[in-house]
Backbone bond lengths (Angstrom), bond angles and torsions (degrees), N, CA, C in turn:
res aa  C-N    CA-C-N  psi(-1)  N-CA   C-N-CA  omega(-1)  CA-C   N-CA-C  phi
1 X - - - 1.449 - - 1.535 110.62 -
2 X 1.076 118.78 -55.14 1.551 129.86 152.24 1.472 124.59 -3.54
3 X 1.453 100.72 -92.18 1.761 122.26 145.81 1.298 105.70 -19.46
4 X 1.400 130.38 -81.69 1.549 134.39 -159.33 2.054 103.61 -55.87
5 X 1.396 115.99 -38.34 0.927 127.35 -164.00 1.585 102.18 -73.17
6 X 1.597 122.48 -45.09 1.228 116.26 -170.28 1.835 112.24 -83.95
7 X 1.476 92.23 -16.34 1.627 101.49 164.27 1.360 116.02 -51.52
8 X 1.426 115.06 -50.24 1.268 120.31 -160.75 1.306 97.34 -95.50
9 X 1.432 135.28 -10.46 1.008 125.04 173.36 1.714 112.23 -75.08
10 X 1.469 101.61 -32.50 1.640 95.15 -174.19 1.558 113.93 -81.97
11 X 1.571 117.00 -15.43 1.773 114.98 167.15 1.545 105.95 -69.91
12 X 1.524 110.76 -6.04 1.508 86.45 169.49 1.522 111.54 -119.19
13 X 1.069 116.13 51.11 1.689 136.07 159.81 1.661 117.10 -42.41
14 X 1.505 98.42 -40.13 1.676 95.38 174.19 1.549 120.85 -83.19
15 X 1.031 92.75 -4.95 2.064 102.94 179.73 1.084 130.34 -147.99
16 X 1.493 109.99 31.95 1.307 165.11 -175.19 1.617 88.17 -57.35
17 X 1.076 117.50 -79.13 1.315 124.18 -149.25 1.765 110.76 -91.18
18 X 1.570 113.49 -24.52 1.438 117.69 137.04 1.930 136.54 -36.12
19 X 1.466 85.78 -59.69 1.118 99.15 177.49 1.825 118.88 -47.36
20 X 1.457 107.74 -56.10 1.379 127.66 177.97 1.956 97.51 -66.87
21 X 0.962 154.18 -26.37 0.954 149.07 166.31 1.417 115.67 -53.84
22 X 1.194 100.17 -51.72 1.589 127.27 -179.01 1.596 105.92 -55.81
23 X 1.358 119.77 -54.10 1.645 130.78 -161.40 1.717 97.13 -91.92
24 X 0.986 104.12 -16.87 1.920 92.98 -171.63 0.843 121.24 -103.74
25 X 1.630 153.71 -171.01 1.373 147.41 -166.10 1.159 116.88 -98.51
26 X 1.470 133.15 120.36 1.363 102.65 171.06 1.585 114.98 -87.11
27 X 1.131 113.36 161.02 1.626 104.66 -177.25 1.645 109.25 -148.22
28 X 1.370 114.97 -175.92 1.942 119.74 152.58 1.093 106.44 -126.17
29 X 1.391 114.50 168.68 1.132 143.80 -160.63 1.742 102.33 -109.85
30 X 1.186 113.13 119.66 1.729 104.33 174.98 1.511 99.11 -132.45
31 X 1.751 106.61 142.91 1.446 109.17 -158.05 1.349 93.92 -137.47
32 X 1.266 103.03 148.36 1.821 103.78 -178.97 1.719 96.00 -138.87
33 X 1.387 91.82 165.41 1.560 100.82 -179.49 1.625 115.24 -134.16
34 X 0.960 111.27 114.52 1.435 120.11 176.37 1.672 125.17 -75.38
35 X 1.298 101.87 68.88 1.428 117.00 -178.53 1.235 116.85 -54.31
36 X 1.333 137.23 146.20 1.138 146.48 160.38 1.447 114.74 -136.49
37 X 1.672 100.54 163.05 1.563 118.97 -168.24 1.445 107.23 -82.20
38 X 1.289 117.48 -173.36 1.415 118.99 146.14 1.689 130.19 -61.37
39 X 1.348 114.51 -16.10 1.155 143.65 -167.09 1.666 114.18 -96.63
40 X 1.343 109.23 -30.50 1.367 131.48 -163.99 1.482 118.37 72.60
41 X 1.280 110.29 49.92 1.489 124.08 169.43 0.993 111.32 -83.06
42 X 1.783 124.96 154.45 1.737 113.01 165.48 0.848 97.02 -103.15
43 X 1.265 111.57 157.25 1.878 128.28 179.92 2.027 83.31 -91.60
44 X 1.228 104.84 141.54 1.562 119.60 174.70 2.047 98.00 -140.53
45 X 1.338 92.36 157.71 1.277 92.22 -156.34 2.332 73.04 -141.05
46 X 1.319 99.70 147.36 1.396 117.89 154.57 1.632 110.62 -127.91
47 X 1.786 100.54 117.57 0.948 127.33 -161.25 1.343 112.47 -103.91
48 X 1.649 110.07 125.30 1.617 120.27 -167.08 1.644 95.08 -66.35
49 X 1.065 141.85 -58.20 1.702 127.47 -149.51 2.132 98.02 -89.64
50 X 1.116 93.27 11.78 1.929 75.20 178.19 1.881 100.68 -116.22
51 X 1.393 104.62 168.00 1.180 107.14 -150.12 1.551 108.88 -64.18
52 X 1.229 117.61 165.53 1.518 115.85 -175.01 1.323 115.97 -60.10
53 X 1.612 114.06 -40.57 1.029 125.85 -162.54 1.770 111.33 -66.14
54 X 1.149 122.52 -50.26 1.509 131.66 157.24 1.553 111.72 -86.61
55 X 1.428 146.07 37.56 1.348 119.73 172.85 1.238 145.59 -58.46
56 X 1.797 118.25 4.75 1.009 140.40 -149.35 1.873 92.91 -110.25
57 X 1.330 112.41 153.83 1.574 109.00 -164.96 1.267 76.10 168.27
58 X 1.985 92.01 156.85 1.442 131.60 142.46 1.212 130.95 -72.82
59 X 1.296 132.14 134.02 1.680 124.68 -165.51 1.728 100.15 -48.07
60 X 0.985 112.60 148.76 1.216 150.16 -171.89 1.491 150.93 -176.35
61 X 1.243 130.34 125.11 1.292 145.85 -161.91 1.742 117.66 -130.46
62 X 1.605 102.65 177.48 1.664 108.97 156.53 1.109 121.72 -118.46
63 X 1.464 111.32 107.84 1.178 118.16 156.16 1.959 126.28 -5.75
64 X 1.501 105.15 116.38 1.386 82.43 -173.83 1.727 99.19 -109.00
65 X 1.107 117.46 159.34 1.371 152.79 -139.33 2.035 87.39 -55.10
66 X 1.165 129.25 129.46 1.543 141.42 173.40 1.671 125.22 48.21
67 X 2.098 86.40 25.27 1.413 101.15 170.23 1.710 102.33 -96.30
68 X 1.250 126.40 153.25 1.167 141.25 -174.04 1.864 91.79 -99.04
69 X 1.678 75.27 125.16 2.120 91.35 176.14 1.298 106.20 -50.72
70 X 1.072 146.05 -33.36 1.592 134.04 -169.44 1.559 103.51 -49.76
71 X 1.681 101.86 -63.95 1.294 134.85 167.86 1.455 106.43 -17.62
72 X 1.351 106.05 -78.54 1.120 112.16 -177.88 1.693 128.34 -59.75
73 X 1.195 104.78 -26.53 1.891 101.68 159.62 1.741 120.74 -64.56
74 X 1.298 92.42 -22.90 1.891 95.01 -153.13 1.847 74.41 -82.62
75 X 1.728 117.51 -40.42 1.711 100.38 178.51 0.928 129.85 -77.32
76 X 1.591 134.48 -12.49 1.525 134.55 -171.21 1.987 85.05 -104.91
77 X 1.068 122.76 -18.67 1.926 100.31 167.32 1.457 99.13 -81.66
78 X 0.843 138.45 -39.79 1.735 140.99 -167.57 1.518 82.57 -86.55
79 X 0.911 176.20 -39.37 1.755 147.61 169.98 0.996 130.20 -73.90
80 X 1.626 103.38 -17.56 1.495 123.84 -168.43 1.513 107.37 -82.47
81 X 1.372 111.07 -47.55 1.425 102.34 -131.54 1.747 80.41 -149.55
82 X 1.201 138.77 -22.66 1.772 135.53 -176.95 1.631 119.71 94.52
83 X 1.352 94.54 11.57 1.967 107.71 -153.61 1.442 83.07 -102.14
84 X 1.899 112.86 148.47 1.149 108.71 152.67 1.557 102.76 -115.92
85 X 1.456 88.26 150.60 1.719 101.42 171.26 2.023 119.11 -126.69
86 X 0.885 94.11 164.46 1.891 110.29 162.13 1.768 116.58 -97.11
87 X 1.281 106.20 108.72 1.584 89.38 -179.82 1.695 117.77 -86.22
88 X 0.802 116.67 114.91 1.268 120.31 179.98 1.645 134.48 -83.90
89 X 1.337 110.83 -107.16 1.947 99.09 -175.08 1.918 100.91 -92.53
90 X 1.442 91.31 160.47 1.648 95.80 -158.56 1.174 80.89 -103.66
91 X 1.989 113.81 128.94 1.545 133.16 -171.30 1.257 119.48 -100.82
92 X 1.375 108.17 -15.21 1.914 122.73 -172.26 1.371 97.98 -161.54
93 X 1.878 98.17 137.52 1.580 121.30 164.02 1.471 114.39 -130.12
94 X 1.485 117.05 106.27 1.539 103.50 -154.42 1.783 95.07 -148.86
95 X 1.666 93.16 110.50 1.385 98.79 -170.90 1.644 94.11 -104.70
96 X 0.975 121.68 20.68 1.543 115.31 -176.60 1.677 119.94 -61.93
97 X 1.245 114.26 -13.76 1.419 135.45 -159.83 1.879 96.11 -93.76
98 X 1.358 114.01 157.54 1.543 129.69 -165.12 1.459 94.96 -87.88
99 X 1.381 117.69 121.26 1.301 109.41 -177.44 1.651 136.16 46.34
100 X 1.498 104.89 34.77 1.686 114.15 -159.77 1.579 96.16 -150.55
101 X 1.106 115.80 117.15 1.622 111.28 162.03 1.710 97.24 -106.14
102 X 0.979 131.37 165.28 1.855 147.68 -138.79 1.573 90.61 -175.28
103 X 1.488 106.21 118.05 1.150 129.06 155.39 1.570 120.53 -143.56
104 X 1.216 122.45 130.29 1.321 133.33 -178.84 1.646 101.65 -97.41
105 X 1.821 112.26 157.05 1.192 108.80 159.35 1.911 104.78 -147.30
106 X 1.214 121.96 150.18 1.011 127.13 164.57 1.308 111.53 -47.79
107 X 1.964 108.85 152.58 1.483 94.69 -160.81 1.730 80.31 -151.87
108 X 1.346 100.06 133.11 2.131 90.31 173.70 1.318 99.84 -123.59
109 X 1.035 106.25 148.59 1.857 122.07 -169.86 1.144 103.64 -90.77
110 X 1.496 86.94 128.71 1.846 100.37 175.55 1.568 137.04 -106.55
111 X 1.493 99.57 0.51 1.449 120.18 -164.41 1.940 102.42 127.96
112 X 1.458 88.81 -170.89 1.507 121.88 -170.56 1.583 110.06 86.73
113 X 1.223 110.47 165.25 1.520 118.19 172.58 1.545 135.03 -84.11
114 X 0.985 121.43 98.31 1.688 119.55 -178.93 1.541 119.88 -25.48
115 X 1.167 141.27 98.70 1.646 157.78 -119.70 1.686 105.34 177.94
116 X 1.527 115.29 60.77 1.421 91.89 153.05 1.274 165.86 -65.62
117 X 0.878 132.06 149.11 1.621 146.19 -170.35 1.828 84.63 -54.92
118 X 1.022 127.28 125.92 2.048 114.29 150.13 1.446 119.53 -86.07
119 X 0.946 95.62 -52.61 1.793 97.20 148.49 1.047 139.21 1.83
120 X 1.623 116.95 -72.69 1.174 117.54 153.69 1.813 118.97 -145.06
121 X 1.997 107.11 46.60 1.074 97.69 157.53 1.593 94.22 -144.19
122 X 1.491 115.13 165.87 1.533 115.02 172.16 1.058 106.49 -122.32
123 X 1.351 140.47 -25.33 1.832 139.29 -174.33 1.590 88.15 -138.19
124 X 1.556 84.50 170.96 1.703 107.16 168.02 1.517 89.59 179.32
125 X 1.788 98.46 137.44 1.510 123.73 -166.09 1.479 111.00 -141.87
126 X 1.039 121.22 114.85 1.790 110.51 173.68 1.159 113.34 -76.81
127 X 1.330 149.76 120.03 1.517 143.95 -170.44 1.297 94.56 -133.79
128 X 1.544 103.32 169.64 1.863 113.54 -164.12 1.847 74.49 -107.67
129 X 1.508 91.19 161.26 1.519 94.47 -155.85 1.403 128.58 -106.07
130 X 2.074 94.37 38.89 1.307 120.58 -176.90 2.030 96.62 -110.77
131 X 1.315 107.20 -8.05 1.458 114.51 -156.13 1.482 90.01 -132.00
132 X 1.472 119.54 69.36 1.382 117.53 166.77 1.546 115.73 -84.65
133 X 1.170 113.91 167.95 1.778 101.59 -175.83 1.538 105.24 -80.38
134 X 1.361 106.95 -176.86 1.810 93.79 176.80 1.424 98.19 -107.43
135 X 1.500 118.59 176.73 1.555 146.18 -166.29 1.693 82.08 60.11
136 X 0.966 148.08 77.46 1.484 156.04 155.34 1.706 114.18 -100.50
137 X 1.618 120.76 143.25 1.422 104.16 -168.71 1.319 99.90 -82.35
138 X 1.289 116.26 156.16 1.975 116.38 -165.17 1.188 91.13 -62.67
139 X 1.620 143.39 -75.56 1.164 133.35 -155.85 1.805 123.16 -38.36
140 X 1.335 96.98 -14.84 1.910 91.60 -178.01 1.662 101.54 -86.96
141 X 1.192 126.95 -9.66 1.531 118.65 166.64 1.642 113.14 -66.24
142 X 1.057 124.14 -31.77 1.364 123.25 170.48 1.399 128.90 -91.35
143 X 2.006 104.37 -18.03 1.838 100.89 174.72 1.292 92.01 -86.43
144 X 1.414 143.32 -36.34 1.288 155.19 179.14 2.015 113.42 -27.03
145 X 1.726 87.99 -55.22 1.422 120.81 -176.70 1.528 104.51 -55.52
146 X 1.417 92.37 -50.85 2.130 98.95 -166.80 1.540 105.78 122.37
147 X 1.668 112.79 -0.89 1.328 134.35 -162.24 2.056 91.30 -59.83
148 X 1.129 131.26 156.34 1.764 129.15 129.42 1.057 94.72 -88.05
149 X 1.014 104.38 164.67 1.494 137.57 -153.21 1.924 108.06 -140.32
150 X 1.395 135.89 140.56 1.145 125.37 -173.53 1.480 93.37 -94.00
């Protein structure tokens, strides 16, 4: 069956890559960055468009289409919040979500001025990362920590 399968897989060489479009998920990519101080504070952000009940988060965005995630932390903290950062080692890979893969990366502050977005932030607090605020999304208790995350 095997055999028969990769047969028919190779007569379809010209729509090969259609085909797999067709059968697989499409999804986005959402990336967060776990900023810290000189101190080892996390920068936490309460975010106007997410639900009331958790509004509290790490900067975060979606990845846009054949940008590299690093990329994309150093732009959703610089839109977010006025801060520049370095993104560094990647702390979480978590495709568990419906059409959403979630990856976090460590992020060290390099300067700029604290300047939020209103748009889509209302607070921002550096806290040591035993003293998160509450309605917070669970996963920042463990990037918070220094935890990876699956």
């Amino acid at each position: 069956m095997r055999r028969l399968l990769a047969r028919l897989w190779r007569l379809l060489r010209p729509v090969q890559s259609r085909v797999m479009w067709l059968l697989n998920a499409k999804f986005v990519v959402g990336v967060t960055g776990v900023v810290r101080d000189e101190e080892g504070r996390v920068l936490m952000l309460r975010h106007r468009m997410w639900s009331p009940s958790r509004p509290w988060g790490m900067p975060s965005g979606f990845a846009r289409r054949g940008e590299d995630f690093r990329a994309t932390v150093v732009r959703e903290v610089k839109e977010e919040t006025g801060l520049d950062v370095a993104a560094g080692r990647l702390v979480m890979l978590n495709s568990g979500l419906r059409h959403r893969l979630e990856v976090a990366y460590e992020a060290r502050l390099l300067g700029g001025e604290l300047r939020l977005d209103p748009t889509e932030i209302l607070e921002a607090r550096w806290c040591p990362p035993d003293e998160l605020p509450e309605r917070v999304q669970p996963v920042c208790h463990a990037l918070a920590r220094g935890a990876t995350t699956p």
